[in-house]
N, C-alpha and C positions, 0 to 999 in steps of 0.2 A: 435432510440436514445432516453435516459430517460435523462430530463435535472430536477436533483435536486436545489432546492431554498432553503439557511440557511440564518438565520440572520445575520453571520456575516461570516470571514474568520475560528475563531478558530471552530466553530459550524461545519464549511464544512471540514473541517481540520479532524474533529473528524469522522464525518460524512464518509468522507470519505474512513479513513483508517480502520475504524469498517467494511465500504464493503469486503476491499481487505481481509481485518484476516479472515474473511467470508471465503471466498475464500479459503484461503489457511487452513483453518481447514476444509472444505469440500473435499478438494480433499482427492481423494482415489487410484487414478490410483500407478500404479506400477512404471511410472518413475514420477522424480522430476516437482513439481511445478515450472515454468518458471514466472517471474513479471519483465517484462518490466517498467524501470522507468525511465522519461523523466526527463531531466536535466534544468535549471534553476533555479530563484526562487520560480514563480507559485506554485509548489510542496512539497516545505520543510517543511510546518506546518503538512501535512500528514505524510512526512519522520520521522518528528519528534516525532509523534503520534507513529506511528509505532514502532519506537525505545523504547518507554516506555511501552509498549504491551509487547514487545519480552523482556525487564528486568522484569516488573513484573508476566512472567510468562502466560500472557494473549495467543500466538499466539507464538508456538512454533513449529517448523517444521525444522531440521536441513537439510532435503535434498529442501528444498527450494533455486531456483539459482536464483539470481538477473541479468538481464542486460540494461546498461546504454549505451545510447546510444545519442549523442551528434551531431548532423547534422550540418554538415557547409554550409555556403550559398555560 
């Protein structure tokens, strides 16, 4: 396990979702990139990130599948 340290939440926010576009501009396989995203609010400053990536253009992959997945206690 790598545990990253930022300054703040928007730092790690950033931080973060620069890993995942990583990620998903790296793949090469034949079938779709799969990104499991955990629900909450923990997550939303990267969602967010993310979302301004894929409008300007940054991190574009249309056969990229999203799943959300919501655990009840």
């Amino acid at each position: 396990m790598r545990v990253v340290i930022q300054d703040n939440y928007d730092k790690m926010c950033k931080w973060a979702a620069n890993y995942i576009a990583d990620k998903i501009k790296a793949h090469k396989e034949d079938r779709p990139f799969v990104l499991g995203l955990p629900t909450g609010s923990s997550p939303i400053g990267v969602y967010k990130e993310l979302i301004r990536m894929n409008k300007a253009g940054e991190v574009v992959r249309p056969e990229t599948w999203t799943v959300v997945a919501k655990l009840n206690k």
